[in-house]
C-alpha positions as CSV (number, residue, x, y, z in Angstrom):
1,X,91.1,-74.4,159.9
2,X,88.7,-75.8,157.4
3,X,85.3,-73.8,156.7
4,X,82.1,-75.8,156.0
5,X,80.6,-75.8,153.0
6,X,77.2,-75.0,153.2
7,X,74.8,-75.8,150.4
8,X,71.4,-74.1,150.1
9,X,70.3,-76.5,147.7
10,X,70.9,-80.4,147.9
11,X,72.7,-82.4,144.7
12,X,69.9,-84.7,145.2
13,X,67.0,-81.5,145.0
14,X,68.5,-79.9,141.9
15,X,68.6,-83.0,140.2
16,X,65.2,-83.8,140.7
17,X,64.1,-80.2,139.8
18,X,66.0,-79.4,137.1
19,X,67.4,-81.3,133.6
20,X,70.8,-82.3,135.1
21,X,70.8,-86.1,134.2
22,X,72.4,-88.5,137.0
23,X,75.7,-89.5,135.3
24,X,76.7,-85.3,135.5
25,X,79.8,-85.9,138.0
26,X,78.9,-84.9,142.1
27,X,82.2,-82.7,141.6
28,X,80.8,-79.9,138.6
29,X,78.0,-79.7,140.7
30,X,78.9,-79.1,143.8
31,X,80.9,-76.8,142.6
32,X,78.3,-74.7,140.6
33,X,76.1,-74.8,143.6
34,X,79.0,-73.2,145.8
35,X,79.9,-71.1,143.0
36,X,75.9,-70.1,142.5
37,X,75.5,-69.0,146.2
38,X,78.3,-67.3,147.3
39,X,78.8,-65.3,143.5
40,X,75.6,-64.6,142.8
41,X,73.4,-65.2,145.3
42,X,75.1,-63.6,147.8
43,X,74.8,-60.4,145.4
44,X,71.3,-60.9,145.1
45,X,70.3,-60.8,148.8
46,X,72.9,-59.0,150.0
47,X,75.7,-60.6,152.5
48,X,74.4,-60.1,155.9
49,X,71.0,-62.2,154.6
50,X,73.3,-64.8,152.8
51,X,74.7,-65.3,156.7
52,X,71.8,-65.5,158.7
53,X,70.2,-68.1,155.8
54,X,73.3,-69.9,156.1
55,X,73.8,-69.9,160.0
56,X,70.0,-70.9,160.2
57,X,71.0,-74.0,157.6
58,X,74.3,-74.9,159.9
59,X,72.2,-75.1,163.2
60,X,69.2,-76.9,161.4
61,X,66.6,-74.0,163.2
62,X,65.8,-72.8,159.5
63,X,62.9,-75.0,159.9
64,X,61.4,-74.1,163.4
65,X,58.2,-72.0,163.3
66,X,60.0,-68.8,164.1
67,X,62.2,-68.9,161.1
68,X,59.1,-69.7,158.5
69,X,59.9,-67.0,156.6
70,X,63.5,-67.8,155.8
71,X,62.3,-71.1,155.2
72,X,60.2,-70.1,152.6
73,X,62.6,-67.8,150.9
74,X,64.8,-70.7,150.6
75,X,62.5,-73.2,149.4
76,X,60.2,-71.1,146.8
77,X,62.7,-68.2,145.7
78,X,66.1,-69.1,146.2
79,X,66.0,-72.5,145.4
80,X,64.3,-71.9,142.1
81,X,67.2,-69.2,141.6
82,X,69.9,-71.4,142.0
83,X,68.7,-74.4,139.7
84,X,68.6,-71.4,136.6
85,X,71.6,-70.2,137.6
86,X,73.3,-73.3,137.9
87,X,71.8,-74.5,135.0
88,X,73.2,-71.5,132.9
89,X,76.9,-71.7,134.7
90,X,77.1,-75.3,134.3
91,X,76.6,-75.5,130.5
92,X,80.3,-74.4,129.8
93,X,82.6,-76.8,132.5
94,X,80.1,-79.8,131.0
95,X,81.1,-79.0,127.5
96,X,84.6,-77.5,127.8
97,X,87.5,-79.6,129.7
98,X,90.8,-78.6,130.2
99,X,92.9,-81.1,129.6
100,X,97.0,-81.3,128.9
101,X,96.3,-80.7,125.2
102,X,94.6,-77.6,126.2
103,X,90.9,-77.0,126.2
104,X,88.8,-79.7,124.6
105,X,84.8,-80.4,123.6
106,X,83.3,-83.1,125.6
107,X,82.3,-85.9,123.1
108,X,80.9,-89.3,123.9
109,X,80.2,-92.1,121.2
110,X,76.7,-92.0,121.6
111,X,75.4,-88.3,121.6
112,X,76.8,-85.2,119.4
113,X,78.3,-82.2,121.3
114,X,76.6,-79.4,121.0
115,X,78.3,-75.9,118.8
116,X,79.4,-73.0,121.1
117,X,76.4,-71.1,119.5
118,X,74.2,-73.8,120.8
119,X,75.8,-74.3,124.8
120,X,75.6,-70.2,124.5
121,X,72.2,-70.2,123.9
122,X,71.4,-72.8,126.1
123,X,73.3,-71.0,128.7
124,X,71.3,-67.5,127.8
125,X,67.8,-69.5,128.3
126,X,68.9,-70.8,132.1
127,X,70.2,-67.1,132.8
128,X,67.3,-65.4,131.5
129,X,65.5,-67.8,134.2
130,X,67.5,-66.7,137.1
131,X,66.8,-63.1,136.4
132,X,63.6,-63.3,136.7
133,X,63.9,-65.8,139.6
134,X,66.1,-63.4,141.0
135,X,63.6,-60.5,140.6
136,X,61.2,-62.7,142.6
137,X,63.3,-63.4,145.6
138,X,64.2,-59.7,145.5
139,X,60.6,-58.7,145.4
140,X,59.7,-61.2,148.1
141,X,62.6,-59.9,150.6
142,X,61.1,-56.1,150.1
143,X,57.6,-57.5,150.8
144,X,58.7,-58.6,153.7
145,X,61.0,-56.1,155.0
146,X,58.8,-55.5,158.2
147,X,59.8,-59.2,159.4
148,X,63.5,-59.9,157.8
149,X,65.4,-57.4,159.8
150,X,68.5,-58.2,157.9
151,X,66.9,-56.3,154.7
152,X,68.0,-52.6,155.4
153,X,67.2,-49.4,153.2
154,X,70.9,-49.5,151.6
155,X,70.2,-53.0,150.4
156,X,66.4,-52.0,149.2
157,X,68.3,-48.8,147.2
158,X,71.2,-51.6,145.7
159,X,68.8,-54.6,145.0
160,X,66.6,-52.3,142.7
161,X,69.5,-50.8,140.6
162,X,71.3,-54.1,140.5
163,X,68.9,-57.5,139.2
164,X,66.7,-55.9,136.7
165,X,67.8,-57.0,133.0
166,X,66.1,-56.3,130.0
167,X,65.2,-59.2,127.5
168,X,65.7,-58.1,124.1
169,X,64.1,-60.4,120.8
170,X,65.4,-61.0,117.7
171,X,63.0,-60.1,115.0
């Protein structure tokens, strides 16, 4: 028995919304998005939400009038979540391969990998990003408690103790 994969966000979406150029291999993404969803999004919103989205995306009725407002926490707040959070998770794979001689840097004749400090900061902005996007989709879920019965109290009492991260500047 062979589970569906279920993608919340399309290859063809997150490239367009995001600064993963066209020649990044179908596979690495796929595989962050998969990775993005049911590792950190599912923490996010809490399991029995992460089923009823992705039921709703499996029958196609995420988009009938009744289900608007799981269709717009898809499209305005988790969507935005996953492209940060992809982008951060993505920045390692893309630079690191393992290969037989062990783990290598990704180098091409025409562009200059980039340091581990660098793909660590890089990978520090885009997670920074999904924080706060993550925040957001938290904040819209509890705003609209009343009408997404799959947001309970115990979720409410875990989301708030869970997302919030503190920024902290170098001087």
């Amino acid at each position: 028995m062979t589970m569906n994969k279920v993608y919340f966000i399309s290859e063809k979406n997150l490239r367009a919304q995001s600064l993963i150029n066209d020649n990044v291999d179908s596979t690495y993404l796929n595989s962050a998005i998969l990775t993005a969803q049911t590792t950190n999004l599912k923490e996010v919103i809490g399991s029995t939400l992460y089923k009823k989205i992705e039921d709703l995306v499996i029958s196609g009725d995420i988009k009938t009038e009744e289900n608007v407002i799981y269709q717009t926490l898809l499209d305005d707040y988790i969507q935005p979540y996953l492209i940060n959070r992809i982008m951060s998770d993505i920045c390692v794979p893309l630079h690191y391969k393992a290969r037989n001689a062990g783990i290598v840097v990704n180098a091409d004749q025409h562009f200059q990998s980039a340091s581990l400090n660098e793909v660590e900061y890089v990978k520090n902005y885009y997670e920074h990003l999904s924080v706060f996007n993550a925040n957001r989709v938290i904040e819209f879920i509890i705003k609209n408690k009343d009408i997404i019965p799959e947001c309970d109290e115990n979720w409410i009492k875990m989301s708030r103790n869970t997302t919030k991260s503190q920024i902290y500047f170098r001087k």
